[in-house]
VEXDREN-2710 file (C-alpha; in Angstrom, 1 decimal):
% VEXDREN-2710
k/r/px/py/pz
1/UNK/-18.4/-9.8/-13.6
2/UNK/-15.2/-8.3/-12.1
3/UNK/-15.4/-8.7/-8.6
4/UNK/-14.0/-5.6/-6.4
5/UNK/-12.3/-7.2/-3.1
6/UNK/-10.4/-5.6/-0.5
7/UNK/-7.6/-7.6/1.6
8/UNK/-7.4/-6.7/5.3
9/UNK/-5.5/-8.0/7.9
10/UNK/-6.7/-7.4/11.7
11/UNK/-4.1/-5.4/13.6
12/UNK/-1.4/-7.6/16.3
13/UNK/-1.8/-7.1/19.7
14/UNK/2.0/-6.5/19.5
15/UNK/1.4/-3.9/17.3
16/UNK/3.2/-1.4/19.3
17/UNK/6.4/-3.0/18.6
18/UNK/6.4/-2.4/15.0
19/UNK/9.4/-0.7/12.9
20/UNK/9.8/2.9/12.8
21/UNK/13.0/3.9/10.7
22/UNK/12.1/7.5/9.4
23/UNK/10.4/9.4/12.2
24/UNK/10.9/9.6/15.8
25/UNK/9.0/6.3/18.0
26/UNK/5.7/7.4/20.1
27/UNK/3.5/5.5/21.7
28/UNK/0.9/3.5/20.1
29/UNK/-2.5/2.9/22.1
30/UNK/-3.2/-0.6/20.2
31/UNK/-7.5/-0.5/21.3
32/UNK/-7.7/2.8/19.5
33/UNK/-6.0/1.5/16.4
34/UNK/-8.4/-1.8/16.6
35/UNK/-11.0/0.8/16.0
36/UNK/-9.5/3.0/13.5
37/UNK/-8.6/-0.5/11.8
38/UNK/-12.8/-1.2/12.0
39/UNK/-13.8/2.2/10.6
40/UNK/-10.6/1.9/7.7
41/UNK/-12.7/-1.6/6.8
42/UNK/-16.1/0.2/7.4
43/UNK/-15.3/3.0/4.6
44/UNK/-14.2/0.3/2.0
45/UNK/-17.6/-1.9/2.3
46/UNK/-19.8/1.8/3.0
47/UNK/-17.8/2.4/-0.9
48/UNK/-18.4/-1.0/-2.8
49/UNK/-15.8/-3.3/-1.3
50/UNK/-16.0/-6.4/0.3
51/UNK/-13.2/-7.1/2.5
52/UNK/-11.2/-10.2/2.7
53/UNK/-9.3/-11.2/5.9
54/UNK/-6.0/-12.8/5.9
55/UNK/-5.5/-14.8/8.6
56/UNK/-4.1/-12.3/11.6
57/UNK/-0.6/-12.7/12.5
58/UNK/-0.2/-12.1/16.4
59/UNK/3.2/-12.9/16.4
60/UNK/4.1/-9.9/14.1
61/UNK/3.7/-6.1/14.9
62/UNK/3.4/-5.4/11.5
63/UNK/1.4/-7.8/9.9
64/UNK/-1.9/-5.1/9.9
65/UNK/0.5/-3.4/6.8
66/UNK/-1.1/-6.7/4.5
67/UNK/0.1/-4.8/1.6
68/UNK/3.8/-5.2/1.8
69/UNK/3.4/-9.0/1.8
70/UNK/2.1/-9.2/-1.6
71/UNK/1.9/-7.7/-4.8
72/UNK/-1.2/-8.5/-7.4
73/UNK/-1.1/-7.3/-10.9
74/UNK/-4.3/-9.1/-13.4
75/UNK/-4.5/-12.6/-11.6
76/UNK/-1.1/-13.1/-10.2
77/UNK/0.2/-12.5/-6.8
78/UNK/4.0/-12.0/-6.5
79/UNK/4.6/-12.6/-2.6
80/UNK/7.3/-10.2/-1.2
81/UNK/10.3/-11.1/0.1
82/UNK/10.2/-8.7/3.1
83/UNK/13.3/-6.3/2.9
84/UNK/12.9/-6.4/7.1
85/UNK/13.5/-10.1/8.3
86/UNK/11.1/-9.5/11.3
87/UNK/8.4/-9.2/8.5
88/UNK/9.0/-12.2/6.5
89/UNK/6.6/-14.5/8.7
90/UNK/4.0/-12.0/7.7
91/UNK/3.8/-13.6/4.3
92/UNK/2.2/-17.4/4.6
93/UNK/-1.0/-16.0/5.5
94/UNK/-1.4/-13.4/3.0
95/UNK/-0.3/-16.5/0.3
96/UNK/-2.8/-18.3/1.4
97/UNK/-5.6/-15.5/1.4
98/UNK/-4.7/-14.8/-1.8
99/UNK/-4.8/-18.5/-3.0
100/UNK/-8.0/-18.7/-1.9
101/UNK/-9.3/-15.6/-4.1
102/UNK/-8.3/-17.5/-7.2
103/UNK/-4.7/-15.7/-7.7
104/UNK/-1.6/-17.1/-9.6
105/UNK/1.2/-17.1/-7.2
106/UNK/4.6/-16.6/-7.8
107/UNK/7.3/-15.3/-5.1
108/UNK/9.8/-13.5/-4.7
109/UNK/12.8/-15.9/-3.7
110/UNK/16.6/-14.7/-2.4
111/UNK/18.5/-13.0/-2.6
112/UNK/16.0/-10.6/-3.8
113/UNK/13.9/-8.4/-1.7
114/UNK/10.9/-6.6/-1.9
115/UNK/7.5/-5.1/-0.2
116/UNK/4.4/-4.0/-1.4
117/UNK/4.1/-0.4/-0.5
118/UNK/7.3/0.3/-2.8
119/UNK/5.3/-1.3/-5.7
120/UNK/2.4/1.8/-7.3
121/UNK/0.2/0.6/-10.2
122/UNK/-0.7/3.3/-12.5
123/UNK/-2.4/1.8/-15.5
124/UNK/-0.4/-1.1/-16.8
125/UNK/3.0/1.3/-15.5
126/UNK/4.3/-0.2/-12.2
127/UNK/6.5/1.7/-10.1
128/UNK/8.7/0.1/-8.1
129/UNK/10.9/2.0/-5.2
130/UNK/14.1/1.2/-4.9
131/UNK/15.5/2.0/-1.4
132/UNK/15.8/0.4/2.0
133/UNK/13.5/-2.7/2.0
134/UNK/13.3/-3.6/-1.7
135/UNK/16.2/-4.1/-3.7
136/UNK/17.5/-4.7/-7.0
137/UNK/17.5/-8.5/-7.3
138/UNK/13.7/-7.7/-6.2
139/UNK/12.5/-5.5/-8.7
140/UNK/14.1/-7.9/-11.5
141/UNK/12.1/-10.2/-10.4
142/UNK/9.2/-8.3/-10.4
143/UNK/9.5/-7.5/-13.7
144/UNK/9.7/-10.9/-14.6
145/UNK/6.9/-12.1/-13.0
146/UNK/4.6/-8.8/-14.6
147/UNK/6.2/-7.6/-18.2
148/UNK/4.7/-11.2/-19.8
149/UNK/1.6/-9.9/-18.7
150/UNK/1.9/-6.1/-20.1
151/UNK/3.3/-4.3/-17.3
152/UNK/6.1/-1.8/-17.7
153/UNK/7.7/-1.8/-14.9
154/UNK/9.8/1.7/-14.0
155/UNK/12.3/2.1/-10.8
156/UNK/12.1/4.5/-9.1
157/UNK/14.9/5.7/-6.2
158/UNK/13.4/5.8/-2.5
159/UNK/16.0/7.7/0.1
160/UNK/13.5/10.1/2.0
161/UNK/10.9/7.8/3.1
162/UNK/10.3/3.9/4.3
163/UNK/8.5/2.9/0.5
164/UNK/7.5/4.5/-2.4
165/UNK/3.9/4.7/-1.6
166/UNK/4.9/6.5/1.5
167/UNK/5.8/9.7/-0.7
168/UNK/3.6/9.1/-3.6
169/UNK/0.6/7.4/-4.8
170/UNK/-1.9/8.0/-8.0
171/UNK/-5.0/9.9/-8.9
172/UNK/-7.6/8.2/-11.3
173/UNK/-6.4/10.1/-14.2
174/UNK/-2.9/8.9/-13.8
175/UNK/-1.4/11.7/-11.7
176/UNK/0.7/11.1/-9.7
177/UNK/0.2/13.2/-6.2
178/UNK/2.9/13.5/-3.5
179/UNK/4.5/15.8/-0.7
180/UNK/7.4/17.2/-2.9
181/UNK/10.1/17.0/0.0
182/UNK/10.0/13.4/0.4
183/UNK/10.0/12.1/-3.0
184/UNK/13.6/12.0/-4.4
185/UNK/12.6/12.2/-8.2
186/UNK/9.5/14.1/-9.4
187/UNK/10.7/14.0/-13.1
188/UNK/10.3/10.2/-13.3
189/UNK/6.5/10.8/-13.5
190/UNK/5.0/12.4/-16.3
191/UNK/2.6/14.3/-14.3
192/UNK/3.1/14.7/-10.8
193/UNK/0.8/17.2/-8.4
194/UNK/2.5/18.5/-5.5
195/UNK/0.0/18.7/-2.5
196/UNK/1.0/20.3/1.1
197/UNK/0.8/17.5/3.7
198/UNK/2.3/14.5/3.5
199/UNK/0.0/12.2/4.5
200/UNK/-1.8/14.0/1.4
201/UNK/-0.1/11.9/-0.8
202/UNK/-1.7/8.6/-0.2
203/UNK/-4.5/7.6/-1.8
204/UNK/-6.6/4.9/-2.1
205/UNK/-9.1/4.8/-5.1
206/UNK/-12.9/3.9/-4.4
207/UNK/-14.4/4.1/-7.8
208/UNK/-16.5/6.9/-8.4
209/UNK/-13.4/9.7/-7.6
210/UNK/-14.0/8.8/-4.3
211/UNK/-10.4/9.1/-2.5
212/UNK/-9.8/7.2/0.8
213/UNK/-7.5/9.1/2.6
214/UNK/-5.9/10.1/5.8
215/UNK/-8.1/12.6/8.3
216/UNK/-4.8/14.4/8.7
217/UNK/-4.5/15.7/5.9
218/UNK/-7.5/18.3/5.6
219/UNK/-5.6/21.0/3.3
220/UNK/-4.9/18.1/0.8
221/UNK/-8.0/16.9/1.4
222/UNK/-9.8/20.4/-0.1
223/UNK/-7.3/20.3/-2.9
224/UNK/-8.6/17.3/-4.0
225/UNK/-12.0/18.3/-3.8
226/UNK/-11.2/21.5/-5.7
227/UNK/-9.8/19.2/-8.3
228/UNK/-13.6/17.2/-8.9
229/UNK/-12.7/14.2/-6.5
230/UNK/-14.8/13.2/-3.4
231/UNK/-12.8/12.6/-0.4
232/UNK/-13.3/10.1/2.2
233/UNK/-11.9/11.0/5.3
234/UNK/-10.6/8.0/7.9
235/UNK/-8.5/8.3/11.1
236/UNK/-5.2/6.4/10.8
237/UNK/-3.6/8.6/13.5
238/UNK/-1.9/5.4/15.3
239/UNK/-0.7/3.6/12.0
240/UNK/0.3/7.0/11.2
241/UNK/2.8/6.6/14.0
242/UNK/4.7/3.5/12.4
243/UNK/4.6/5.0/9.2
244/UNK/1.4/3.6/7.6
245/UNK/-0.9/4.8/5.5
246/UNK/-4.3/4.1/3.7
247/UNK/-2.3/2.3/1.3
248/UNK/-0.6/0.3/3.4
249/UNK/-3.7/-1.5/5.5
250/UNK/-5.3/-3.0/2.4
251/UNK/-4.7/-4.9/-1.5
252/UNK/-7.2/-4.0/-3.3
253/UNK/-8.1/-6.8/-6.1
254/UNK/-9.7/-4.7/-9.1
255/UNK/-9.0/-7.0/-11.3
256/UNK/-10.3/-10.7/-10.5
257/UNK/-12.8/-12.4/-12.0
258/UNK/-14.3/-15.0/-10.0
END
């Protein structure tokens, strides 16, 4: 039976230092997002999911974003090559997490560059953003790793926002749903749903058109619902703040049999 596992990685208390490169620094109250992080990891097991934790990474103010360090496509697990050098001790623990679940591993090695929330899955289509933390030498290697195994892998130019998945991510029918200022190229998709707030455009897909998604976005949020789906509603506010999103806390592993 396919086995439906969720990756998590529990928040640093140094998580207030994190990167912000888009959007203006505020102050991030770390207890609030311990519990924000609790109730994100609540709505994936209330949903069908049982969550995995990586091994926290005090040291690194970013490490709670577990998807950047690794991308999983069938059974293999290409670890990134973070794009931001502060990141790359994020990755040893997320290898070994993933080791664990039973994953092929392959990495990505210099002088290529590349994190996870540039990387979108739609089908067997990945799309990869290429922009400030993933690079070219990167996504060839991406492709390497994946086309053997059916993937087509598309890139996709990222200039408005920190990673791909922070303009757009994917409904279950294949659309692909984003805030139309910050994504650079709609036309790459061949369907693409404009929605009105920009945390809007993150999903995460539960099974069952259930959408997680960001509190913050409650006009999208009625969209979708007018649209058939069933949103489910969490309060990222504070990952919000270093430009996370629902995406960005989790790898979900749809795929492994175990």
């Amino acid at each position: 039976m396919p086995s439906q596992k969720a990756l998590v990685r529990r928040p640093s208390p140094r998580l207030a230092e994190g990167l912000v490169t888009h959007i203006e620094r505020t102050d991030v109250d770390v207890d609030l997002a311990v519990e924000q992080w609790e109730a994100y990891g609540e709505a994936l097991r209330a949903h069908g999911w049982e969550t995995v934790e990586a091994e926290a990474s005090d040291d690194c103010p970013d490490s709670v974003f577990v998807e950047d360090a690794v991308v999983v496509y069938r059974n293999v697990a290409l670890i990134a090559r973070p794009g931001a050098e502060s990141r790359r001790g994020e990755t040893a623990g997320v290898e070994e997490a993933v080791a664990r679940l039973g994953c092929s591993v392959n990495w990505v090695w210099e002088p290529g560059t590349l994190e996870g929330g540039d990387v979108l899955k739609v089908g067997d289509t990945i799309y990869v953003g290429r922009g400030g933390r993933t690079n070219a030498a990167g996504i060839q290697q991406l492709r390497a790793a994946f086309e053997p195994l059916g993937a087509r892998v598309v890139a996709v130019p990222v200039t408005r926002v920190l990673h791909l998945k922070s303009a757009v991510t994917a409904l279950p029918d294949g659309t692909v749903v984003g805030h139309e200022p910050l994504v650079d190229t709609p036309s790459l998709f061949p369907r693409f749903l404009s929605v009105p707030e920009e945390s809007g455009a993150h999903v995460v897909l539960l099974g069952g058109g259930k959408l997680l998604m960001a509190a913050s976005a409650p006009k999208t949020a009625e969209l979708y619902a007018d649209l058939g789906h069933e949103p489910v509603l969490v309060d990222i506010g504070e990952f919000e703040k270093l430009e996370g999103c629902v995406t960005c806390l989790s790898v979900r592993l749809r795929d492994l049999y175990l």
